[in-house]
N, C-alpha and C positions, 0 to 999 in steps of 0.2 A: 821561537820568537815571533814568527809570522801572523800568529793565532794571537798574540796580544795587539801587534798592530792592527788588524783586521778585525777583532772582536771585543765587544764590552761585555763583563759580567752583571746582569742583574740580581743574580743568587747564586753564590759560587758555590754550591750544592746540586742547583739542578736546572738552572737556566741559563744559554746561551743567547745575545742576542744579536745578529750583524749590526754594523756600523753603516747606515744607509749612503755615511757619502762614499763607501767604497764601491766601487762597481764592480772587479773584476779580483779573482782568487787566483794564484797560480802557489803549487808545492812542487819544486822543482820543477825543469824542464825537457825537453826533449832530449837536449843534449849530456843534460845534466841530471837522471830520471835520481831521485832519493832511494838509497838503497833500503831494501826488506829483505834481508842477505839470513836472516832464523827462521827454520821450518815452524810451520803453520802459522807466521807473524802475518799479520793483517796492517796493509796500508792504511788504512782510515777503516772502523769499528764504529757500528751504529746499533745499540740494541733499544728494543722500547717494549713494551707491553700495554696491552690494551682489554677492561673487562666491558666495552661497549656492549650493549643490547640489539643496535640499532642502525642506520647509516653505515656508512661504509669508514673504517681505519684506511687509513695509509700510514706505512711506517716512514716513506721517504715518499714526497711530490714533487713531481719539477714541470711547469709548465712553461712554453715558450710562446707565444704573441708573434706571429712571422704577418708583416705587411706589405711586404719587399715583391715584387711582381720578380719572375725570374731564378731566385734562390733557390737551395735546397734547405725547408728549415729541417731539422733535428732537436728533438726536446733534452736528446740524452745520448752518447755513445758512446760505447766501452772494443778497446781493440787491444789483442795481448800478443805482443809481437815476442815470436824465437830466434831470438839473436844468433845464438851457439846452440850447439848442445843437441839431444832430442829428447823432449819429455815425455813422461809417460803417459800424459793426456796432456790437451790445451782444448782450452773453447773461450771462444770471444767475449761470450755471456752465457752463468748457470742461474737457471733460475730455478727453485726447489720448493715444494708445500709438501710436509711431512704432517700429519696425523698423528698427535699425540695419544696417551692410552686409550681418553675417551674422548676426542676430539672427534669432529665429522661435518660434513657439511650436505645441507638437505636438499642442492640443486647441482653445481657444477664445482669439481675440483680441479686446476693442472697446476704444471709446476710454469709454465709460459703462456700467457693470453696475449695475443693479437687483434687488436679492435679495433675495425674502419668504421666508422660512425656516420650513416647518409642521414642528415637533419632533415628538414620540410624542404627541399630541391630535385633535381633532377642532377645527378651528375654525369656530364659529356665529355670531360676533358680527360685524356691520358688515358691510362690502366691504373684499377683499383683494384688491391685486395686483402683482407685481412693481415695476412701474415706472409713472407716471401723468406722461401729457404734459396741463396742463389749462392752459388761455387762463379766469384770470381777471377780468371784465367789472364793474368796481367805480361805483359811485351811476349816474351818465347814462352813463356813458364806453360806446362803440360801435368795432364795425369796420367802420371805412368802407372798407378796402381790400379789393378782390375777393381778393388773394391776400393770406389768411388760413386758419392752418388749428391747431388744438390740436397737430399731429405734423408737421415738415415731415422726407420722406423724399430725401435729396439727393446725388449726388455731384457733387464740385468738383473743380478743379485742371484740370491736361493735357487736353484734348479727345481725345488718344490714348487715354490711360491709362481717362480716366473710359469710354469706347464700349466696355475690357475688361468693365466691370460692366455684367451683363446684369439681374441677380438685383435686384426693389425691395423683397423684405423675404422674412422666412426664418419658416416655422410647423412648431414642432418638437412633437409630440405624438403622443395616444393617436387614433386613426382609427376609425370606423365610428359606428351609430348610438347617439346617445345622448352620444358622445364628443366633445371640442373639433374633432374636424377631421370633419365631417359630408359623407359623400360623398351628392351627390343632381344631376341633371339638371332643368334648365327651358330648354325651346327656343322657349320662347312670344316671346321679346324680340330685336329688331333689335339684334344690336352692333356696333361702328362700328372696336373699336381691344382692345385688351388690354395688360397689365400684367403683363410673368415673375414669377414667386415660386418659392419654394421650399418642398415640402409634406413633409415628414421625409428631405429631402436631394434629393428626388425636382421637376424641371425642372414648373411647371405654368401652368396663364396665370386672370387673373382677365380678365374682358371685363366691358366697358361700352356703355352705351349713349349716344349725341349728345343726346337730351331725356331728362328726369325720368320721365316715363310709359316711356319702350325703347324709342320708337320709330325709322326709323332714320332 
């Protein structure tokens, strides 16, 4: 019943359109979360298709206007709390870009993009940066599990497929000194193993060492 107070039909086929004097949507509450109690039932379903040529599609846009000196604004937040139980995966937010048969794209594909955007300014204030993977550790709470990490970098699926991926993470930028990709030498430490990367498209390896101190 909420979806008729809150919205008029223009074309009850294929258009939706809000009601502007509403301001504010709520589907159940905290207290009161609406259940989705059938495997693979989906809270809210959104599908669309797109045959543009051109500009950029968005299937879903949400922008927010923050003016408020002080605030934390947020355009969007998704948080999946485990009540009981333990499941056999959780994640806060998945986001996914799969390649269809002949689907492809001719510059940059991931299934997550993080994008700080410096317009014509200088920016002074705070810390900036793209994307921030952070493990927040709230009153006593601890990790007890050795494998824990703020970033986990991973490939899954086929044991075929996944042995294709050589590359564990990609650093694209300006080089030399002074700059994010700092070229320098230390042969003082035992290393035991290395790590492929990618240094502005260019094959390179990070080495490690078996103890804290290098040794080997």
């Amino acid at each position: 019943m909420w979806m008729y107070r809150l919205i008029k039909r223009d074309n009850e086929e294929t258009s939706l359109t809000l009601d502007p004097s509403v301001k504010h949507m709520y589907w159940g509450s905290t207290g009161t979360p609406n259940p989705i109690n059938t495997a693979d039932d989906k809270g809210v379903a959104l599908y669309f298709s797109s045959s543009a040529t051109s500009g950029t599609t968005y299937g879903k846009y949400v922008r927010l206007d923050s003016t408020g000196a002080g605030v934390e604004a947020i355009a969007g937040r998704f948080k999946t709390l485990l009540t009981t139980g333990a499941a056999a995966q959780a994640h806060g937010i998945h986001g996914t870009l799969e390649y269809g048969s002949t689907g492809n794209t001719v510059d940059v594909g991931s299934g997550i993009k993080g994008n700080f955007v410096v317009n014509g300014r200088t920016i002074t204030g705070g810390e900036v940066y793209g994307m921030i993977a952070e493990m927040y550790v709230n009153t006593t709470g601890s990790l007890a599990s050795v494998r824990h990490a703020p970033l986990c970098v991973s490939v899954a699926g086929d044991t075929t497929g996944m042995a294709t991926c050589k590359n564990a993470i990609a650093f694209v930028g300006s080089t030399g000194t002074g700059n994010m990709i700092y070229e320098t030498t230390d042969g003082t430490v035992t290393m035991v193993g290395s790590i492929r990367i990618l240094v502005n498209g260019v094959a390179g390896y990070l080495h490690f060492s078996a103890t804290e101190a290098g040794g080997g």
